[in-house]
N, C-alpha and C positions, 0 to 999 in steps of 0.2 A: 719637468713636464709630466702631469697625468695624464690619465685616460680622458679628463675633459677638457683637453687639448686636440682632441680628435676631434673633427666632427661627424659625426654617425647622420651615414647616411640609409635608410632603408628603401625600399624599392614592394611594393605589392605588388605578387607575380600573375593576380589575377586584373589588375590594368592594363598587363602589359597585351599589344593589340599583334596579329601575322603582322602587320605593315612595320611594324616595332622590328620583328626577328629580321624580316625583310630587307633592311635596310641594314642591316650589319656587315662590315666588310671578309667575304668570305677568300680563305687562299686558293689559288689556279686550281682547279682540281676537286675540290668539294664542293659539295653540294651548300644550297641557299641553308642560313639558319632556319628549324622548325619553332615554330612558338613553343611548341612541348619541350623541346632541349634549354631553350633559352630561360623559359618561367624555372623549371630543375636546376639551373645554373645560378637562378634569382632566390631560388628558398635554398638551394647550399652556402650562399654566399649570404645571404640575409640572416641563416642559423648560425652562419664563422663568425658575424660580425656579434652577434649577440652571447656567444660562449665566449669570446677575445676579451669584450669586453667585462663580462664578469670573472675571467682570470686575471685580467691587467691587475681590478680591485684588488683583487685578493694578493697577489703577486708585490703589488706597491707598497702594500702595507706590511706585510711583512716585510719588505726592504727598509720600509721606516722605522721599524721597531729596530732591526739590523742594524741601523744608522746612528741610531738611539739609544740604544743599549752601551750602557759606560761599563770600562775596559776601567777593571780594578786594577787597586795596588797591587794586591795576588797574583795576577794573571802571570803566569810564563809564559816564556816566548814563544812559547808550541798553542798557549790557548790563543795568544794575540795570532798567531799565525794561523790558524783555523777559524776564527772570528774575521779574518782578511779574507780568506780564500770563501766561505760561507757568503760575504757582503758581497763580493767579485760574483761569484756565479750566481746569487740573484739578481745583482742588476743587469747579468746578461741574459735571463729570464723574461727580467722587463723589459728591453729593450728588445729581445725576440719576438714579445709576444707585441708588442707595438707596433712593431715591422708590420707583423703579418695583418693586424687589423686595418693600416696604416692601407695594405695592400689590397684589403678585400672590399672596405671602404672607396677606393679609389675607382675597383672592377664594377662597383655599383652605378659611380658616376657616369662610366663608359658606356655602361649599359644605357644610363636615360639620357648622355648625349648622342648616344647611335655612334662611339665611336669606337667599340667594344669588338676584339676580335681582330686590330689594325696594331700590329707590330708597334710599339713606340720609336723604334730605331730607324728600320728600313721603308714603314711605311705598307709594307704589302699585310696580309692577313695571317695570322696566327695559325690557322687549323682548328676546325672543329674541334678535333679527336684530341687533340691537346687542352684544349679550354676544356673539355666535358672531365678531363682527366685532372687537372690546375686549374682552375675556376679562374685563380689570382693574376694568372699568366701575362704580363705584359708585352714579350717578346717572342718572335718567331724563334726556333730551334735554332736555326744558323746566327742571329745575331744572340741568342743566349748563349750558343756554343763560343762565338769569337770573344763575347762581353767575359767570358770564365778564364780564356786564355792571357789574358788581359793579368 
């Protein structure tokens, strides 16, 4: 899988309308989304998606050359085994960094189906204060906390 196996989704934060913020599922206790929190949420999440993807690049390819690179006759066991450990932790680079775009791509969708801020779990709303904090946030603290006990 590369990076254009994402599909990149961007959001212009000057579209977005109060009726847009309005309509976001807020939790018991806070206040309505403001458009000014929401558009800040849409250019943090608009700049994640567009640094993600120019690391994935660069991240992939050096994992390709990794993959690539032929393992001489010479090689001892100490370079093969640092040439393992080197291919190991960048494909968990790439896939980190996939994750996250994976993620912040997804917070975009949410935002233009209005469904952005609504717990994926439990269904009730996420919290301001934590979206402004985790942009990516799909879960309320309580079903993130049970989902890590897990």
């Amino acid at each position: 899988m590369s990076s254009t196996d994402v599909t990149i989704v961007v959001v212009d934060p000057a579209e977005l309308k109060p009726a847009d913020a309005k309509k976001l599922p807020v939790r018991e206790g806070d206040e309505a989304w403001k458009i000014a929190d929401l558009r800040q949420i849409v250019e943090l999440l608009n700049s994640d998606v567009e640094r993600l993807v120019t690391e994935l690049g660069v991240t992939e390819h050096e994992l390709d050359d990794l993959l690539h690179t032929s393992e001489g006759a010479g090689d001892d066991q100490a370079d093969a085994g640092s040439t393992a450990l080197e291919r190991e932790q960048e494909m968990s680079i790439v896939n980190n960094t996939r994750d996250m775009l994976e993620q912040s791509v997804d917070a975009l969708r949410r935002i233009t189906a209005g469904t952005y801020g609504e717990c994926q779990s439990c269904g009730q709303g996420i919290g301001r204060a934590r979206l402004m904090a985790f942009p990516r946030a799909s879960l309320c603290v309580a079903c993130k906390q049970r989902e890590e006990r897990r």
